[in-house]
gemmi code that builds the backbone of each chain (N, CA, C; Angstrom):
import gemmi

chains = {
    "A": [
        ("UNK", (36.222, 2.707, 2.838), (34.867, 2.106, 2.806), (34.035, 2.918, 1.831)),
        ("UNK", (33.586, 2.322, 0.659), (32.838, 2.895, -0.017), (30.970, 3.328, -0.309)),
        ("UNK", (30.736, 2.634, 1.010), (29.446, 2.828, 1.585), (29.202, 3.701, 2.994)),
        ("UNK", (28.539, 4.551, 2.635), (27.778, 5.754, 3.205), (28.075, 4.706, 4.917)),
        ("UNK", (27.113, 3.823, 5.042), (26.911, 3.078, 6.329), (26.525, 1.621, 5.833)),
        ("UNK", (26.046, 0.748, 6.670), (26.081, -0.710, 6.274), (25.380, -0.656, 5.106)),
        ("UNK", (24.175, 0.221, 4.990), (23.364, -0.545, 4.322), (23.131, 0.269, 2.815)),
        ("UNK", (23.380, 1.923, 3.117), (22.930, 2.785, 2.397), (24.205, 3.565, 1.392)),
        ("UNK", (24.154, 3.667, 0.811), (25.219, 4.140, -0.071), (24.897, 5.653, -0.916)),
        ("UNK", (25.856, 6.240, -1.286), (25.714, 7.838, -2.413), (26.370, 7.702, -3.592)),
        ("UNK", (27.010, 5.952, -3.871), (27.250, 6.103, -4.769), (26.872, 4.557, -5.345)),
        ("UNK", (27.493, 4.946, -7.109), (26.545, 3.523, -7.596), (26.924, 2.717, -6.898)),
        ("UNK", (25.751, 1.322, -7.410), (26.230, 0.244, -6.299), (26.750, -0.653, -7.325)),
        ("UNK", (27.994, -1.512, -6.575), (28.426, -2.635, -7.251), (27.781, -3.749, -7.036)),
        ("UNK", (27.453, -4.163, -8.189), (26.385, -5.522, -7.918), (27.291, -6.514, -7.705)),
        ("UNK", (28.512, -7.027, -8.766), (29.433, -7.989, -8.931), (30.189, -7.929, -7.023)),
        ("UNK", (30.068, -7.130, -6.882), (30.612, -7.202, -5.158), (29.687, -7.546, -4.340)),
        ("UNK", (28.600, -7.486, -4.521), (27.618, -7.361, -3.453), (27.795, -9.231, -3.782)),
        ("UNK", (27.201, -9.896, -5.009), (27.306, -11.119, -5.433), (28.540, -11.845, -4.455)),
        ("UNK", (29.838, -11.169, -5.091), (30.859, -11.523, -4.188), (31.013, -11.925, -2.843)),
        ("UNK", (30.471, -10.790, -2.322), (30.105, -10.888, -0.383), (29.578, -11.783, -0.150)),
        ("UNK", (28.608, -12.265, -0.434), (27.599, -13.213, -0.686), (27.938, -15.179, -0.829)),
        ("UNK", (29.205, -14.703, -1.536), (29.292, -16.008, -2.080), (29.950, -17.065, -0.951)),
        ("UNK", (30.095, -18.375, -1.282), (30.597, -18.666, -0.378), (30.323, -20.854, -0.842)),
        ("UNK", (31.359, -21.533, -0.054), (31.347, -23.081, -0.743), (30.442, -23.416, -0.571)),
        ("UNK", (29.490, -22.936, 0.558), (27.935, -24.316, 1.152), (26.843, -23.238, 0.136)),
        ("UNK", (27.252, -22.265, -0.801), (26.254, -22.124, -1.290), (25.442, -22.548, -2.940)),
        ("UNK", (24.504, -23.086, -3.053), (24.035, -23.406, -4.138), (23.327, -22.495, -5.397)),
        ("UNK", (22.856, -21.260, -4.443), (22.087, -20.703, -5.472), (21.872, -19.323, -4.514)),
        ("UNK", (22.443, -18.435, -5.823), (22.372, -16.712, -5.479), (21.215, -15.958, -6.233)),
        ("UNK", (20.250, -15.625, -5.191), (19.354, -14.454, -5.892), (20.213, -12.990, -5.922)),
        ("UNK", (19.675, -12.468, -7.028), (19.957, -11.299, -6.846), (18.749, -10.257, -7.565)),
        ("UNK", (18.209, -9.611, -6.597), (17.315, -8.239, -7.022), (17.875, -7.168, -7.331)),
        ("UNK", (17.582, -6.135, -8.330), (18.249, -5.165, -9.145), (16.599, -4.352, -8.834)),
        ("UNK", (16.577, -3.254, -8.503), (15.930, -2.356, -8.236), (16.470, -0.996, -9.115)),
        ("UNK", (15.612, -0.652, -10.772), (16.171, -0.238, -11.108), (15.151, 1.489, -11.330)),
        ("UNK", (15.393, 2.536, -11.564), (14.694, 3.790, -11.825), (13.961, 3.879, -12.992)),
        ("UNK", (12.840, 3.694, -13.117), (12.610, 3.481, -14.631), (11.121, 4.777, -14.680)),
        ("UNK", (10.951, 4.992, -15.531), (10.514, 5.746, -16.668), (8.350, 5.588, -16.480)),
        ("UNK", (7.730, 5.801, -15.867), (6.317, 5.471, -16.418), (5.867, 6.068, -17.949)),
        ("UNK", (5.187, 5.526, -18.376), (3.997, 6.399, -19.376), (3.676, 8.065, -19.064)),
        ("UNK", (3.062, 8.081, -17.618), (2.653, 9.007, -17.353), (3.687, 10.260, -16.689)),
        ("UNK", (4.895, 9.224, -16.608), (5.731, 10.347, -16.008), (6.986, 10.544, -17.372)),
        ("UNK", (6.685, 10.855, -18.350), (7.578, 10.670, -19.151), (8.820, 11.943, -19.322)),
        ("UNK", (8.540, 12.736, -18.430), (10.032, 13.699, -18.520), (10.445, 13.805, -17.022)),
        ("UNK", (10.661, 12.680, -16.591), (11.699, 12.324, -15.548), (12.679, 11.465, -15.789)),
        ("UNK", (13.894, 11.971, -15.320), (15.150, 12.070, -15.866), (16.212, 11.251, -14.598)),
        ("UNK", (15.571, 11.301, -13.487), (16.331, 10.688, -12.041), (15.167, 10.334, -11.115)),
        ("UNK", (15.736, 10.213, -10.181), (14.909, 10.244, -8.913), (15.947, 10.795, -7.912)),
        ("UNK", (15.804, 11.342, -6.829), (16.561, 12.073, -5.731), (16.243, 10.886, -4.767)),
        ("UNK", (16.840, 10.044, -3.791), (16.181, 9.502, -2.585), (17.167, 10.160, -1.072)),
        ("UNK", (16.118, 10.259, -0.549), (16.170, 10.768, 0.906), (16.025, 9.799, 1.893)),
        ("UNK", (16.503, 9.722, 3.151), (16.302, 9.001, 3.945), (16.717, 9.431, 5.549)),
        ("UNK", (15.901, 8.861, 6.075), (16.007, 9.605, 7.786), (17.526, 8.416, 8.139)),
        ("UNK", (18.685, 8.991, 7.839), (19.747, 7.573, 7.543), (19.840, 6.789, 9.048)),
        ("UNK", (20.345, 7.424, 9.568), (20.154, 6.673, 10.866), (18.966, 5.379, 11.754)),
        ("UNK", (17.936, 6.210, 10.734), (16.850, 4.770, 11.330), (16.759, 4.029, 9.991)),
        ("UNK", (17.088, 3.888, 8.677), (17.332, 3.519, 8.054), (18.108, 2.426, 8.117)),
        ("UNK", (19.230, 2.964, 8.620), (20.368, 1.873, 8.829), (20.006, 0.975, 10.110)),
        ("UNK", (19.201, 1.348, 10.973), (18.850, 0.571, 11.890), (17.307, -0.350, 11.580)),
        ("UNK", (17.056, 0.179, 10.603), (15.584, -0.593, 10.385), (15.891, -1.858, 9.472)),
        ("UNK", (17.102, -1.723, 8.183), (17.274, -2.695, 7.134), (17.627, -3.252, 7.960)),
        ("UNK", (18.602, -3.012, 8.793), (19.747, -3.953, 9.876), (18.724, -5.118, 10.742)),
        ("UNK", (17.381, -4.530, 10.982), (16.411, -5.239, 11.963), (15.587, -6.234, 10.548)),
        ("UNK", (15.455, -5.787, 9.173), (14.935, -6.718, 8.293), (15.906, -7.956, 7.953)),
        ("UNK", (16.998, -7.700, 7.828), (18.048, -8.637, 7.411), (18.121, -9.369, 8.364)),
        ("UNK", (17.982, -9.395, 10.022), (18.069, -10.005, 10.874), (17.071, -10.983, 10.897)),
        ("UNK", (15.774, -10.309, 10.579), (14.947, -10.983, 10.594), (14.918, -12.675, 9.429)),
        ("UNK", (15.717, -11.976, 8.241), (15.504, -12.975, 7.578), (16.798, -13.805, 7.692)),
        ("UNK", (17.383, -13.330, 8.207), (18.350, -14.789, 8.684), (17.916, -15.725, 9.586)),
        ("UNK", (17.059, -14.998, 10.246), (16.135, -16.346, 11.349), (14.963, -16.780, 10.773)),
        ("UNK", (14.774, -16.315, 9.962), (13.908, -16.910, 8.818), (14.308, -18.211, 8.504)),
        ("UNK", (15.290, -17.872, 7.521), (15.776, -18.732, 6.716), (17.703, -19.051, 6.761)),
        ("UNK", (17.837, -19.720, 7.872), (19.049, -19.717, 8.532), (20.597, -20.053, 7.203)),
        ("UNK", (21.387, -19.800, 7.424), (22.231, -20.300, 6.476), (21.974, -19.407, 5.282)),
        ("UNK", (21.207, -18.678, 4.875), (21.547, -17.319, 4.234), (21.832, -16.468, 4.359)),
        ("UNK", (23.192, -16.154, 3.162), (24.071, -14.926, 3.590), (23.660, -13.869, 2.703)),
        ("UNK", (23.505, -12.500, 3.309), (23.007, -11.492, 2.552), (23.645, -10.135, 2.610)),
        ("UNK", (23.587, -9.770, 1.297), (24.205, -8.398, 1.077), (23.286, -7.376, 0.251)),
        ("UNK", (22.837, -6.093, 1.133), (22.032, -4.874, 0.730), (22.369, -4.208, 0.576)),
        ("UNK", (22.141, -3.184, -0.654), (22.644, -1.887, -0.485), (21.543, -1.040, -1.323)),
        ("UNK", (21.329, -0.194, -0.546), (19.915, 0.887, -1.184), (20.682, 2.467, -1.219)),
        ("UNK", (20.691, 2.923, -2.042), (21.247, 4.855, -2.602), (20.366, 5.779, -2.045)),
        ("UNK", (21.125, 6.436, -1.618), (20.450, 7.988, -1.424), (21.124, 8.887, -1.972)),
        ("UNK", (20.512, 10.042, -2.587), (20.610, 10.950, -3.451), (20.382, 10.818, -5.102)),
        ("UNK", (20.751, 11.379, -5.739), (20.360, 11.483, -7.004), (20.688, 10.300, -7.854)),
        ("UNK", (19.506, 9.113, -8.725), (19.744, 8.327, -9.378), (19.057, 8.695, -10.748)),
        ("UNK", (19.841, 8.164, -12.008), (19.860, 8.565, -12.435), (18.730, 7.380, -13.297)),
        ("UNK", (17.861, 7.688, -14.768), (16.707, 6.840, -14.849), (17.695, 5.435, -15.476)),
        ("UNK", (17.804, 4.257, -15.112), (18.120, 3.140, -15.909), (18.922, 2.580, -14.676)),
        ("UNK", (19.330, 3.012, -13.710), (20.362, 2.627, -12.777), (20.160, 2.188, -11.077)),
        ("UNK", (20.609, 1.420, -10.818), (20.120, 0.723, -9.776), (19.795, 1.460, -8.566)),
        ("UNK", (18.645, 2.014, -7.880), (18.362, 2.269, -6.453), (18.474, 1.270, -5.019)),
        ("UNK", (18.391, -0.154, -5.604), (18.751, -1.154, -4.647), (19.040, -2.338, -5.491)),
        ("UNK", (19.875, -3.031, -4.263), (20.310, -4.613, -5.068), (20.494, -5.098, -3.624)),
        ("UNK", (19.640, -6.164, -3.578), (19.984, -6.998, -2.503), (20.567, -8.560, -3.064)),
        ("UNK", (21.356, -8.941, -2.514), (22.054, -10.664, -2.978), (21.444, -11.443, -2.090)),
        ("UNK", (21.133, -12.533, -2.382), (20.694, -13.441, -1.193), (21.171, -15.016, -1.306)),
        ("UNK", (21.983, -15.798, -1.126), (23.122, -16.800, -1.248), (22.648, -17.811, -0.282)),
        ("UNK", (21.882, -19.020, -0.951), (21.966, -20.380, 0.471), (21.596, -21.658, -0.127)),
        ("UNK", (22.151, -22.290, 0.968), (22.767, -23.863, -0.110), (21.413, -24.001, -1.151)),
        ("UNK", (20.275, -23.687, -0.940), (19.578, -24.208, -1.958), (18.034, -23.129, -2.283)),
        ("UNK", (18.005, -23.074, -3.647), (17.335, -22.011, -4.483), (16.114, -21.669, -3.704)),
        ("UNK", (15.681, -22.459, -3.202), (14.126, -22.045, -2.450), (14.360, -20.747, -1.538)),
        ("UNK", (15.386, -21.253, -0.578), (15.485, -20.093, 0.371), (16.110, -18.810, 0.026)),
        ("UNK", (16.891, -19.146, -0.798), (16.949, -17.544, -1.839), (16.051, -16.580, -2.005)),
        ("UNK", (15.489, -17.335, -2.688), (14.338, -17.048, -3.133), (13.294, -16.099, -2.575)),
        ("UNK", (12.955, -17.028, -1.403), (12.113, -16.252, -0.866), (12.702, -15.609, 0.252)),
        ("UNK", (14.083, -15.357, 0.506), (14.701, -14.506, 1.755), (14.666, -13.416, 0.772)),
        ("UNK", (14.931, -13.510, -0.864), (15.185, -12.269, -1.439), (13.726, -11.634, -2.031)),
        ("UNK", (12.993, -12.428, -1.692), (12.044, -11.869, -1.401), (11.191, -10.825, -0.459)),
        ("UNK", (11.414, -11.457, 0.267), (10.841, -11.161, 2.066), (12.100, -9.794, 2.160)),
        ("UNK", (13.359, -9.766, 1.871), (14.023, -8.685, 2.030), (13.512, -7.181, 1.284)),
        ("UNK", (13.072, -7.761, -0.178), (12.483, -6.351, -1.127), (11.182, -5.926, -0.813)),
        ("UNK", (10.419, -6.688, -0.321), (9.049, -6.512, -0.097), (8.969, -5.668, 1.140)),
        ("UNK", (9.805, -6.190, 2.589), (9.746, -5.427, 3.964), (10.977, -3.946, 3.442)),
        ("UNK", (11.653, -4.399, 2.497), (12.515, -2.745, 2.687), (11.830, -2.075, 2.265)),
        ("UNK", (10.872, -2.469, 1.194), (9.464, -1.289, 0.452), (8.556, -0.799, 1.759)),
        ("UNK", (8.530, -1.569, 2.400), (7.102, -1.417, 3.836), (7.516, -0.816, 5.119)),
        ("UNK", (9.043, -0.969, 4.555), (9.609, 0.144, 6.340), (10.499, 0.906, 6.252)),
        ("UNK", (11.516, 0.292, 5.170), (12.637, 1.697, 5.406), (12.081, 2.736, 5.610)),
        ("UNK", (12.339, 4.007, 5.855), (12.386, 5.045, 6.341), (13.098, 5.993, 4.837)),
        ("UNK", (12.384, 5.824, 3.636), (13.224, 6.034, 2.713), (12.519, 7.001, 1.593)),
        ("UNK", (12.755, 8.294, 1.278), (11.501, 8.610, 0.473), (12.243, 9.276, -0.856)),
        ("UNK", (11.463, 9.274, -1.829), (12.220, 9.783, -3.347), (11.077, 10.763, -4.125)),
        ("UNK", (11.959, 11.517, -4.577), (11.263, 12.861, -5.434), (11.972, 12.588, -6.647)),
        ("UNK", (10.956, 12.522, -7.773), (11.081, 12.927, -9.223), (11.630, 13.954, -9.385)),
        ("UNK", (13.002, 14.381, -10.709), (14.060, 15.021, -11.007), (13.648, 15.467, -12.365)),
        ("UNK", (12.842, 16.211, -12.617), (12.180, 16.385, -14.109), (13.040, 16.589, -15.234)),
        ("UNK", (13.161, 16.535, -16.439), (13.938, 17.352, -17.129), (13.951, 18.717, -17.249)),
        ("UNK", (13.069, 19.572, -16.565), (12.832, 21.199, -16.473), (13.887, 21.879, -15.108)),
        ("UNK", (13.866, 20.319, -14.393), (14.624, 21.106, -13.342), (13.811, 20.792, -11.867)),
        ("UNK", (12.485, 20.845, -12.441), (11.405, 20.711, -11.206), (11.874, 19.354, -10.579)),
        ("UNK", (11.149, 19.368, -9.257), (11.331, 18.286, -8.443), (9.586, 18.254, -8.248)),
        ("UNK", (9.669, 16.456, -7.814), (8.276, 15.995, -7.517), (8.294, 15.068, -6.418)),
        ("UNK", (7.806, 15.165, -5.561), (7.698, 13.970, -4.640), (7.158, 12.578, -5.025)),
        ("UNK", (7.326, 11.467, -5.114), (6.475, 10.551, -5.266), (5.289, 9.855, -4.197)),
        ("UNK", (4.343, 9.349, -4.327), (3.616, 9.383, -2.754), (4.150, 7.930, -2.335)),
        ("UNK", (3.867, 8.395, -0.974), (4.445, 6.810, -0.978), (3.475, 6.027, -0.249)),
        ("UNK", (4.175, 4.922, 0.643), (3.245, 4.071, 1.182), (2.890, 4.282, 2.606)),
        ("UNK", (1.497, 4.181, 3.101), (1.132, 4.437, 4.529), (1.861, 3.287, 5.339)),
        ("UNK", (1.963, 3.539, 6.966), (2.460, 2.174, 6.978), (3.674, 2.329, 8.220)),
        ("UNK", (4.344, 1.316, 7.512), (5.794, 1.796, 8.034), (6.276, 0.197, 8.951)),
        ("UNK", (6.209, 0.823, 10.354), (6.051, -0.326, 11.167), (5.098, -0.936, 12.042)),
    ],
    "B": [
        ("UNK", (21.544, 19.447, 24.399), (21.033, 18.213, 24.608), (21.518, 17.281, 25.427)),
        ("UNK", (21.252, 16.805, 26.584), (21.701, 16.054, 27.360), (21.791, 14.676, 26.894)),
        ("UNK", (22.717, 13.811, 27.287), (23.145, 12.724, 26.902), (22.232, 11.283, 26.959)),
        ("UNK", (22.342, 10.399, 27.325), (21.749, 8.737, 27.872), (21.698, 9.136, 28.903)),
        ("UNK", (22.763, 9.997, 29.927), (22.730, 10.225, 31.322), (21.603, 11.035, 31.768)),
        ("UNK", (21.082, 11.719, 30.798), (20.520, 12.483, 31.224), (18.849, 12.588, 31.490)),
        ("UNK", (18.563, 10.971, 31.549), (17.193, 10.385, 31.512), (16.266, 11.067, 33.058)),
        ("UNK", (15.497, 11.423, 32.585), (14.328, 11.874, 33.720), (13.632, 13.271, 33.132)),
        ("UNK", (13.376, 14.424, 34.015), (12.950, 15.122, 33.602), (13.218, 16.241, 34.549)),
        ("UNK", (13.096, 17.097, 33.958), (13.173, 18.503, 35.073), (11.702, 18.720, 35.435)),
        ("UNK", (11.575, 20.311, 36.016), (10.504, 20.611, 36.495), (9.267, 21.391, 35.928)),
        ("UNK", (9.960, 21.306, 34.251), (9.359, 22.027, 32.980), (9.003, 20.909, 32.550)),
        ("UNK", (9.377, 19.544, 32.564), (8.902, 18.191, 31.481), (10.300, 17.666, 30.822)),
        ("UNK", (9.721, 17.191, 30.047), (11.022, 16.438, 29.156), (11.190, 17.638, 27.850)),
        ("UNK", (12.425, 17.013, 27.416), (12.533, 17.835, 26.109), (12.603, 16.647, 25.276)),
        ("UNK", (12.181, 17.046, 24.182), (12.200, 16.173, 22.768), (12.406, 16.785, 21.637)),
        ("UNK", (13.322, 15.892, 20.808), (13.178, 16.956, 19.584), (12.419, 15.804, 18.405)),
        ("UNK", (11.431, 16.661, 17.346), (11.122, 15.751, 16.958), (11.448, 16.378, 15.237)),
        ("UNK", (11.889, 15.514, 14.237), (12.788, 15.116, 13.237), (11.398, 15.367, 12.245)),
        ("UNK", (11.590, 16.035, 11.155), (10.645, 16.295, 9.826), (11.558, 15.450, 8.725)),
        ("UNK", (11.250, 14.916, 7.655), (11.419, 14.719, 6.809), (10.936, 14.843, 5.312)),
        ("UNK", (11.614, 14.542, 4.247), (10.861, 14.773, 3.068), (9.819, 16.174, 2.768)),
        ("UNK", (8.936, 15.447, 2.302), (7.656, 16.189, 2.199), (7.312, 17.200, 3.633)),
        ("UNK", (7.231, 16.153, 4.766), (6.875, 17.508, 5.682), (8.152, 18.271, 6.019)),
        ("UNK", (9.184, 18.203, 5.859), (10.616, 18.941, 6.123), (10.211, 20.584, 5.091)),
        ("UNK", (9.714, 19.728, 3.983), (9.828, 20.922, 2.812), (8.875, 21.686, 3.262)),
        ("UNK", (7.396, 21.438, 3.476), (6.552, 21.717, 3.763), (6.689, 23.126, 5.127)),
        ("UNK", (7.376, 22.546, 6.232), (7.895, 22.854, 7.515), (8.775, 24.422, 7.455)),
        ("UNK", (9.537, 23.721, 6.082), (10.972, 24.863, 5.955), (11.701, 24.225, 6.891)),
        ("UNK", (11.697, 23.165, 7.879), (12.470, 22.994, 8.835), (12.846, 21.507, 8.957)),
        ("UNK", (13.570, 20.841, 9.317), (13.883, 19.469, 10.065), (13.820, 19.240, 11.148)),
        ("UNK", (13.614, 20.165, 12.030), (13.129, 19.759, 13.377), (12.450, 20.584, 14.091)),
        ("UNK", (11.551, 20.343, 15.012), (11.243, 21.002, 15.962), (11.601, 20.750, 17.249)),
        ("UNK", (12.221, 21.249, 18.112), (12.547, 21.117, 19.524), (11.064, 21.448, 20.444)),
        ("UNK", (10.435, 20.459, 20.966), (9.278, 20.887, 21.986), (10.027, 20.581, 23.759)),
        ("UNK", (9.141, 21.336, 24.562), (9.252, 20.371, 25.758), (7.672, 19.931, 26.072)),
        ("UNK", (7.821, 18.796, 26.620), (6.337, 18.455, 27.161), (5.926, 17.799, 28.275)),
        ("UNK", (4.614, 17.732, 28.695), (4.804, 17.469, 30.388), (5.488, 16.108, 30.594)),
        ("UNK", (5.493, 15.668, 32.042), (6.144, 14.469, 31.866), (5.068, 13.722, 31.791)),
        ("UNK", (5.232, 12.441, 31.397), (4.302, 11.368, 30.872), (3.742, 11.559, 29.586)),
        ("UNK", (4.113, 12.443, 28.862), (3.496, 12.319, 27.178), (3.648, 11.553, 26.774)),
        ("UNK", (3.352, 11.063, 25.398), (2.957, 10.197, 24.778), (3.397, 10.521, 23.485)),
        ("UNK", (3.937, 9.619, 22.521), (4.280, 9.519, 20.853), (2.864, 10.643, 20.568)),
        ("UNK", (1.938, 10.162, 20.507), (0.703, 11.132, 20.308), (0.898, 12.121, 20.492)),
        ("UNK", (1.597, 12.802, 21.749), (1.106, 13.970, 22.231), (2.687, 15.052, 21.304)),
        ("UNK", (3.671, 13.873, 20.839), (4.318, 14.785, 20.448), (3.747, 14.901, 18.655)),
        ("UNK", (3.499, 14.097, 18.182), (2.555, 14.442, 16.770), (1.207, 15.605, 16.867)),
        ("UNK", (0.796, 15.652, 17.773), (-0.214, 16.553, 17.919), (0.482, 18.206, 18.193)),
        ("UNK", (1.403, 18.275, 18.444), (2.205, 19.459, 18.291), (2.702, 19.399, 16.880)),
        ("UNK", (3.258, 18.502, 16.039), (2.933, 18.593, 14.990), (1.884, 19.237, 13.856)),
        ("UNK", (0.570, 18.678, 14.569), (-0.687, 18.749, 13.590), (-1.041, 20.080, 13.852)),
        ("UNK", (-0.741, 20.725, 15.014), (-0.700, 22.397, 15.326), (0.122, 23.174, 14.178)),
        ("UNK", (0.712, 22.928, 13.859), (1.531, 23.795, 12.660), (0.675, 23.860, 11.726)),
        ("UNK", (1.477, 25.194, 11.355), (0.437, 25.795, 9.767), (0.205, 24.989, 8.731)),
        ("UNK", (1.509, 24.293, 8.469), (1.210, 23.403, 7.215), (1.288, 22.184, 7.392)),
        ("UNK", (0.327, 22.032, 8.603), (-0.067, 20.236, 8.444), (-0.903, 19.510, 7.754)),
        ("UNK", (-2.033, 20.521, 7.423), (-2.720, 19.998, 6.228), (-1.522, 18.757, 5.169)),
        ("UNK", (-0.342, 19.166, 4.873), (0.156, 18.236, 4.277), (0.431, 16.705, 5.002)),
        ("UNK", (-0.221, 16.626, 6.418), (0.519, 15.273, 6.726), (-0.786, 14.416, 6.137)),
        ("UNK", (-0.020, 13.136, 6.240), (-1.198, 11.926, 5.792), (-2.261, 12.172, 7.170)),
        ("UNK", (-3.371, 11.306, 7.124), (-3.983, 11.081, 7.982), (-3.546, 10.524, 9.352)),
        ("UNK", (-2.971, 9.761, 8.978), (-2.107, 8.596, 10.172), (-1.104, 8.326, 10.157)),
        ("UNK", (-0.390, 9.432, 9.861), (1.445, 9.498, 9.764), (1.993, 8.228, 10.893)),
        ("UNK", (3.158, 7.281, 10.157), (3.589, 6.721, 11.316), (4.632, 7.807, 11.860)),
        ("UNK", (5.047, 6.660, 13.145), (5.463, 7.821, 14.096), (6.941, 7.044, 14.665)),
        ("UNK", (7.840, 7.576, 14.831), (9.038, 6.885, 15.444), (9.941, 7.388, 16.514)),
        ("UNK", (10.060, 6.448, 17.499), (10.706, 7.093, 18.787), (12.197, 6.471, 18.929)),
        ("UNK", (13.377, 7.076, 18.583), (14.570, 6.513, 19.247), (15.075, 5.633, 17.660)),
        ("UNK", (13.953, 5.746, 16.700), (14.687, 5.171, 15.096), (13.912, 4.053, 15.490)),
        ("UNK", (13.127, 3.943, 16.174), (12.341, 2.817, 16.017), (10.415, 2.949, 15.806)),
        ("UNK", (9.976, 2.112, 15.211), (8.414, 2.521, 14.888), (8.099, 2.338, 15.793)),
        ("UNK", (6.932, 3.551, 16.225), (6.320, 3.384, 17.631), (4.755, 3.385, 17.519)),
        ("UNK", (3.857, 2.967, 18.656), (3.099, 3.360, 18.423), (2.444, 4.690, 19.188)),
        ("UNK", (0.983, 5.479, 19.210), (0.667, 6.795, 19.451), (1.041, 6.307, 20.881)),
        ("UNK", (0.987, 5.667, 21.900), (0.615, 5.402, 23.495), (2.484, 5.511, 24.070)),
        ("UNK", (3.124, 5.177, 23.517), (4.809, 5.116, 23.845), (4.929, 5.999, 24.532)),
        ("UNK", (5.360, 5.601, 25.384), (5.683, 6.784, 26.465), (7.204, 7.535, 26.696)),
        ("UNK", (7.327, 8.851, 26.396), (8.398, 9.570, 26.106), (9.141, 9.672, 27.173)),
        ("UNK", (10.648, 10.247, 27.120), (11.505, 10.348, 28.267), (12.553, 11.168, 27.585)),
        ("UNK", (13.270, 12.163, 28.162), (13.736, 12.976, 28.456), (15.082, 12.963, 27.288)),
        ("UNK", (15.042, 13.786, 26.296), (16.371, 14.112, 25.581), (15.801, 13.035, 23.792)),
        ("UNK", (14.377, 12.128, 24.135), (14.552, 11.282, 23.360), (14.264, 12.056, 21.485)),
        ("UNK", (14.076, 11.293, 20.733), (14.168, 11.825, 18.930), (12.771, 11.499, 18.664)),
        ("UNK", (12.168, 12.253, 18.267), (10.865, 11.514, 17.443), (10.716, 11.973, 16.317)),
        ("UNK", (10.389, 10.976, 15.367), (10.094, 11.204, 14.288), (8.654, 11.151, 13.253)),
        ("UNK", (8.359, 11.933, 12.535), (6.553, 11.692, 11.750), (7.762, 11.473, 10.355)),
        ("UNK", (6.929, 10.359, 10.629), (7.078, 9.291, 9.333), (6.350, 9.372, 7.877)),
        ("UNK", (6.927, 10.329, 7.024), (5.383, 10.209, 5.344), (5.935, 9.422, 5.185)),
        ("UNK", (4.670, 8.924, 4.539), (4.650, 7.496, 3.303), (5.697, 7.351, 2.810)),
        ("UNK", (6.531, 5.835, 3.202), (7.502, 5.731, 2.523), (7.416, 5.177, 1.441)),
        ("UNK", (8.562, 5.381, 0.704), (8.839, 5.347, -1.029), (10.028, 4.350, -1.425)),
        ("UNK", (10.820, 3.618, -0.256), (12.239, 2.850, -0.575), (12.131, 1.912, -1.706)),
        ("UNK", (12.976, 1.520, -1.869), (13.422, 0.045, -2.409), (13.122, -0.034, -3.902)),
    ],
}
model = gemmi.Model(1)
for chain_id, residues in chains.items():
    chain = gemmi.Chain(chain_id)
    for i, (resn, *xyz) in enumerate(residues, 1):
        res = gemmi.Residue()
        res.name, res.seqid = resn, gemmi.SeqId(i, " ")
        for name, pos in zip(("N", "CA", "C"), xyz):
            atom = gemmi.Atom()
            atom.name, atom.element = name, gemmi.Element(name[0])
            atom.pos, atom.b_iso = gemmi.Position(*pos), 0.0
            res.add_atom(atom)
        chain.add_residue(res)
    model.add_chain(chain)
structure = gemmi.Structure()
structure.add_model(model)
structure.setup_entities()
């Protein structure tokens, strides 16, 4: 098994698999979100990001979002996977797939999935400078 | 640490351990603190042993708070062996 636990992984993620998992005959139309490390203006000598996570409620919190959006939006099949530890700048921190007979509910299940994993995981990341330094990023109040 | 079986309390209170992360982990030097507290505390009452530490100045104002890996709120009422966690601002996805 090449994932940490269901949801969270330490190493890159395969998107073409995650797609895969996903797929299936009653389906019409696959979202897929790419959550990638990128670069600000203001932060211009960061080189990664580190992500941390309390894993255990992690894995129990995505597990309670994904649930949610299957009763959402029934008949969508979904595959998450979010990294912890060191990413590197250009490369994916999350990719969620979201697969159902028809584009609307994609859509917005792969929606409703990126938006609540931003608002609850249990997930936090520090800037990897090119000096060596580390930075926390702030994050969001909140939670559940 | 006593098990699921081991729900109630002695004649000292419950024990709890409660889980640092990130920012307050670093902050802390530590990942956890082990408290005991009377019986009937409260999510609150174990963050407020929190806000007693030297370097709480670093928590947010209204850290969330989590009991058992689940978000709780301050009034949750604690029991014996359970995890709590102060939640900083998360950063996922």
């Amino acid at each position: 098994m090449w994932a940490m636990s269901g949801w969270l992984t330490d190493r890159p993620i395969d998107v073409a698999r995650l797609v895969a998992d996903v797929a299936s005959a009653g389906s019409g139309g696959t979202v897929v979100f790419v959550g990638t490390v990128r670069r600000s203006e203001a932060d211009g000598d960061v080189e990664a990001i580190e992500y941390s996570a309390y894993e255990e409620m992690a894995d129990a919190e995505l597990g309670r979002i994904v649930d949610e959006a299957r009763a959402q939006w029934p008949g969508v099949r979904i595959a998450l996977q979010h990294r912890t530890g060191r990413v590197p700048l250009g490369e994916a921190s999350v990719v969620i797939a979201a697969a159902a007979p028809h584009r609307a509910e994609a859509y917005a299940a792969s929606r409703f999935l990126i938006e609540e994993t931003k608002r609850r995981a249990p997930i936090w990341k520090k800037e990897r400078l090119a000096t060596g330094a580390g930075r926390w990023v702030e994050g969001r109040p909140g939670g559940g | 640490m006593s098990g699921a079986s081991g729900r109630g309390q002695g004649p000292d209170g419950i024990r709890v351990r409660i889980r640092l992360f990130a920012s307050y982990a670093e902050a802390a030097g530590r990942d956890a603190i082990e408290v005991v507290l009377p019986a009937g505390a409260v999510a609150a009452d174990a963050l407020a042993v929190v806000r007693s530490q030297p370097w709480a100045g670093r928590l947010a104002p209204s850290p969330a708070v989590a009991v058992n890996q689940r978000y709780a709120k301050a009034d949750v009422v604690l029991r014996d062996g359970d995890e709590v966690a102060v939640i900083p601002p998360v950063a996922g996805g």
